[in-house]
Backbone as CSV, one residue per row, in Angstrom:
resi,resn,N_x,N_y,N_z,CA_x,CA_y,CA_z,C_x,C_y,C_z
1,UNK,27.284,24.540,0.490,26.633,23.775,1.556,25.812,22.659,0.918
2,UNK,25.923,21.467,1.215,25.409,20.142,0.911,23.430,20.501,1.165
3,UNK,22.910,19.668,0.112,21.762,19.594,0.402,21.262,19.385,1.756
4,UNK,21.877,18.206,2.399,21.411,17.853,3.902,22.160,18.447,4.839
5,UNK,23.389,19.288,4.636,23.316,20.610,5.462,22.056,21.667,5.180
6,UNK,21.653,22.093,4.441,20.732,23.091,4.407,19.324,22.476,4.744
7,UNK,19.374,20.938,4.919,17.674,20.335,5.336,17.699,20.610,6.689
8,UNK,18.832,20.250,7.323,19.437,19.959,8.859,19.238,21.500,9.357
9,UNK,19.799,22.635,9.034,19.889,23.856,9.268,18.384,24.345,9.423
10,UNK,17.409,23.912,8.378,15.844,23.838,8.390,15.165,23.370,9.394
11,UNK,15.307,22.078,9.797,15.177,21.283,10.771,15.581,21.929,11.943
12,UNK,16.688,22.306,12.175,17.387,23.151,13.616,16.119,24.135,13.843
13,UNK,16.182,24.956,12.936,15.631,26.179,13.224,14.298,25.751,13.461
14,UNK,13.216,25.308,13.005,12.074,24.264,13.216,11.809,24.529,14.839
15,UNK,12.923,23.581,15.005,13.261,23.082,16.206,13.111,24.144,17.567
16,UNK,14.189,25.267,16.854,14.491,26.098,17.571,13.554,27.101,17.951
17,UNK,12.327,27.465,16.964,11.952,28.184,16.846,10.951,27.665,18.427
18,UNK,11.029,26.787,18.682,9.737,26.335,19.217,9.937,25.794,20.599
19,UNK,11.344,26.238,20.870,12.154,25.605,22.173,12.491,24.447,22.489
20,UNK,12.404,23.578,21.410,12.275,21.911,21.704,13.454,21.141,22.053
21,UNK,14.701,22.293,21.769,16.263,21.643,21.638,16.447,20.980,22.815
22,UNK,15.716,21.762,24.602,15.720,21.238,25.305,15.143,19.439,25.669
23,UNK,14.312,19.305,24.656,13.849,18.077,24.825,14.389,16.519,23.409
24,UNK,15.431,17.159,22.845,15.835,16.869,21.720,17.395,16.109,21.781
25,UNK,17.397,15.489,23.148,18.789,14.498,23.700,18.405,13.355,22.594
26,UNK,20.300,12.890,22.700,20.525,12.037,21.557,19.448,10.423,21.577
27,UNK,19.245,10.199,22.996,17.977,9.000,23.836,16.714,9.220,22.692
28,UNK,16.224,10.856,22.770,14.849,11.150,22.457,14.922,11.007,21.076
29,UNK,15.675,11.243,20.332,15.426,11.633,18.749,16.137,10.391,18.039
30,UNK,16.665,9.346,18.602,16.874,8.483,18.252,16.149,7.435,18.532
31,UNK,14.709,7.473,19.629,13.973,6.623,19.829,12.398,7.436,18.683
32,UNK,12.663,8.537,18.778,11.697,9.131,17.624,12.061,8.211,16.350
33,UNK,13.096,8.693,15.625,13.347,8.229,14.601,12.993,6.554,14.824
34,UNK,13.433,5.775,15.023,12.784,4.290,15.656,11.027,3.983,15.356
35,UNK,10.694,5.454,16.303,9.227,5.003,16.410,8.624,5.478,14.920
36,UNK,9.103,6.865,14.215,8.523,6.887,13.112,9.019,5.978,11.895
37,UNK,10.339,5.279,12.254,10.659,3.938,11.658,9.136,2.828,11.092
38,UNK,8.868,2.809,12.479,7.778,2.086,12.861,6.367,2.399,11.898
39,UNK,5.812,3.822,12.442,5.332,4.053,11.371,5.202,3.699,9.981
40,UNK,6.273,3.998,9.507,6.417,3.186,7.941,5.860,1.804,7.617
41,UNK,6.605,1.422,9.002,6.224,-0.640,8.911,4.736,-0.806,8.840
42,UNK,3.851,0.193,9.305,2.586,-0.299,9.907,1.901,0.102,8.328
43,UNK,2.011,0.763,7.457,1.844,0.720,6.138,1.680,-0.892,5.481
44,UNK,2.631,-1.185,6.030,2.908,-2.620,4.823,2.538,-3.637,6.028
45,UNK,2.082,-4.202,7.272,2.190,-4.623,8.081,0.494,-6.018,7.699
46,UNK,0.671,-6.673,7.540,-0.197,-7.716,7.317,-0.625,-7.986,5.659
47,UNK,-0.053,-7.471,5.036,-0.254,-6.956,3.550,0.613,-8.104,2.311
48,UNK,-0.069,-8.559,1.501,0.479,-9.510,0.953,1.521,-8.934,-0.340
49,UNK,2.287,-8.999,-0.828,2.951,-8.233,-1.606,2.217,-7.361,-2.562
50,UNK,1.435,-7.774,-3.137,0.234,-7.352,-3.938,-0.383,-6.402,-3.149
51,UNK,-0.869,-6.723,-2.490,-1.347,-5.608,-2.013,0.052,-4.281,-0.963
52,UNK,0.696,-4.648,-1.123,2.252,-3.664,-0.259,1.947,-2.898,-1.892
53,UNK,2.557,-3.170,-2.826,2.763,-2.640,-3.804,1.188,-1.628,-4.116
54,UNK,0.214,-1.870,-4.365,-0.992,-1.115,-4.641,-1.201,0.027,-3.325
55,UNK,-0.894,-0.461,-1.976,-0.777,0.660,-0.664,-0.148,1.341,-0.905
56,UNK,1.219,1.327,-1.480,2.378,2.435,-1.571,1.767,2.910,-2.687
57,UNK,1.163,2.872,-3.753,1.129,3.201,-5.091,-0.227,4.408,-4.451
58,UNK,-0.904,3.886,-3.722,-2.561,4.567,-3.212,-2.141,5.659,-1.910
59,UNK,-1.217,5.863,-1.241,-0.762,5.718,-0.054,0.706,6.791,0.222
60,UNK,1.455,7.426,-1.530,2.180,7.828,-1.786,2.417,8.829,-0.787
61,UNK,1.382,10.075,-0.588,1.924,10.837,0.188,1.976,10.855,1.705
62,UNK,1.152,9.990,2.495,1.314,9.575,3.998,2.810,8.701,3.950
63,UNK,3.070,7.834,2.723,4.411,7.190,2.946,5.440,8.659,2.931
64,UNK,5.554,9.166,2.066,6.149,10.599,2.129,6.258,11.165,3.232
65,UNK,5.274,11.605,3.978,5.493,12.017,5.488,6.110,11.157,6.199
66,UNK,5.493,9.987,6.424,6.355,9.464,7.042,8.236,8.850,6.947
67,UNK,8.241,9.177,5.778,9.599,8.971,5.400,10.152,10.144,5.791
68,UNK,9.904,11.159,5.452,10.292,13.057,5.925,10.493,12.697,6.968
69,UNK,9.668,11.857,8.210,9.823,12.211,9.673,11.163,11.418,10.129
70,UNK,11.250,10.510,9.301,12.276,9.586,9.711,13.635,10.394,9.367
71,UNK,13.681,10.833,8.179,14.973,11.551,7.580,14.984,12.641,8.552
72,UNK,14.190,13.195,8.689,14.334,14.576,9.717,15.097,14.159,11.362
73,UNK,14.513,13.160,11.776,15.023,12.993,13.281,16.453,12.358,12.708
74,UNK,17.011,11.551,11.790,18.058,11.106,11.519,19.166,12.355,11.102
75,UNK,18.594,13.394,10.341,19.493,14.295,10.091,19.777,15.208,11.577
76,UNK,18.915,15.429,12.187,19.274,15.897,13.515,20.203,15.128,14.391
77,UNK,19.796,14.155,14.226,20.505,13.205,15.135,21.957,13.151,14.557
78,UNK,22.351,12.976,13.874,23.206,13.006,12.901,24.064,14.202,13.167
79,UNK,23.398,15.342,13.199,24.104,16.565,13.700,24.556,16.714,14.839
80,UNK,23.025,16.493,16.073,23.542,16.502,17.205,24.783,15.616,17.705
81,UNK,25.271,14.297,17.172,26.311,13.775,17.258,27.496,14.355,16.779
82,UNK,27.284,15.091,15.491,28.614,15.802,14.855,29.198,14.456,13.762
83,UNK,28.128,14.098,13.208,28.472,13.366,12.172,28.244,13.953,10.809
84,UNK,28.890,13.568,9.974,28.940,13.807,8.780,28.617,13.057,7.706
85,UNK,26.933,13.647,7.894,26.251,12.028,7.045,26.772,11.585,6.111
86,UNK,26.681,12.712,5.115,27.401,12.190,3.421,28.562,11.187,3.533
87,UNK,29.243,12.056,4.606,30.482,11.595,4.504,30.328,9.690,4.922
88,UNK,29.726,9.749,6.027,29.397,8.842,7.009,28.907,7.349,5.863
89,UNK,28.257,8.035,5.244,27.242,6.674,4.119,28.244,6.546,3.094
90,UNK,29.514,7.546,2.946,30.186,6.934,1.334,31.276,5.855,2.340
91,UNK,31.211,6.132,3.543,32.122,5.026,4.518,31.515,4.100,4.576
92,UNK,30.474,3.724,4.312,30.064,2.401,5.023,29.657,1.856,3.461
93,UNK,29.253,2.671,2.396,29.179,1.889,1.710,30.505,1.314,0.987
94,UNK,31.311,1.971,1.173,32.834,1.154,1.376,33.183,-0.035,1.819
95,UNK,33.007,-0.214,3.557,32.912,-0.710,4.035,32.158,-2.010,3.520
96,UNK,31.227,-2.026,3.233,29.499,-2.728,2.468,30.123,-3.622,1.302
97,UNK,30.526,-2.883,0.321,31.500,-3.057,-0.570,32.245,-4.580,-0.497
98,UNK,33.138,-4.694,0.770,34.365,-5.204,1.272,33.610,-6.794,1.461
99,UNK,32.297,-5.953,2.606,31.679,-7.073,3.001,30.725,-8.331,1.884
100,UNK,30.377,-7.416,1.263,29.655,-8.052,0.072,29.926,-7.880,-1.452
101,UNK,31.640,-8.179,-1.503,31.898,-8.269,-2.982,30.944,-8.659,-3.720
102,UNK,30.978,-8.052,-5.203,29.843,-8.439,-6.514,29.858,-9.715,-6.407
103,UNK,30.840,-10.730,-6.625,30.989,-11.509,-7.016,30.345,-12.878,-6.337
104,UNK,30.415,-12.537,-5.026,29.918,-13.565,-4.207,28.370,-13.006,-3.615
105,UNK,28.267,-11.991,-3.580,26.450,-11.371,-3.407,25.495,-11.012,-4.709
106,UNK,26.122,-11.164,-5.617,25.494,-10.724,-6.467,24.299,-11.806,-6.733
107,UNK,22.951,-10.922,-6.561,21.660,-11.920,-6.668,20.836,-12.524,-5.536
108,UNK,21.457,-12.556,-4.104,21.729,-13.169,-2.892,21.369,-12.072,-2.143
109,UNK,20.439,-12.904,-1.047,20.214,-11.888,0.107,21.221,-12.620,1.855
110,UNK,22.143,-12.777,1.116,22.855,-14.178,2.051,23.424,-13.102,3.515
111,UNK,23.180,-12.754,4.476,24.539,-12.312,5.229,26.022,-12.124,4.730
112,UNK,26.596,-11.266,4.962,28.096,-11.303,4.543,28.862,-12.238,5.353
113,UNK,28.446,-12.828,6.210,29.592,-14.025,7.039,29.113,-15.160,6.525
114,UNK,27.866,-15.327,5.729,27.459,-16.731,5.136,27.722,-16.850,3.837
115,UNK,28.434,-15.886,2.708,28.902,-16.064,1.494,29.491,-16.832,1.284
């Protein structure tokens, strides 16, 4: 069993233990994940690079939680769809690949339709 099967299985039970599945539609846990998205942003949110870099460095383990919360509603979500994350991310970075050969991205934060 994959690492993020056995996080996800953690997460379920979490979940389960506490009756929440009822409130845990694909709407809710995908606007969670969003909002604790958000979260993260508000870390770095008026912050000049210099100081982004010294917040995260001071700031390590609230960024931690909040990264946990994000991975957590994504791995659920993820499940509750019947996706197959691993699988799901070696596809797109395939995909990614196609879109942004080395050759023409390399160094570049260009869009892949503006290469």
């Amino acid at each position: 069993m994959s690492e993020i099967k056995q996080l996800t299985a953690k997460i379920k039970a979490f979940r389960d233990a506490r009756d929440w599945k009822q409130f845990h539609n694909h709407k809710d846990v995908a606007l969670s994940l969003v909002l604790e998205a958000s979260e993260v942003l508000e870390h770095f949110q008026w912050k000049s690079p210099k100081e982004v870099e010294e917040h995260g460095k001071a700031n390590k383990e609230d960024l931690a939680d909040e990264l946990a919360d994000v991975a957590m509603y994504l791995f659920e979500l993820a499940d509750n769809l019947k996706i197959d994350l691993p699988k799901a991310m070696l596809n797109k970075m395939k995909k990614n690949a196609l879109k942004y050969p080395v050759h023409k991205a390399k160094g570049k934060h260009t869009k892949y339709n503006k290469l």
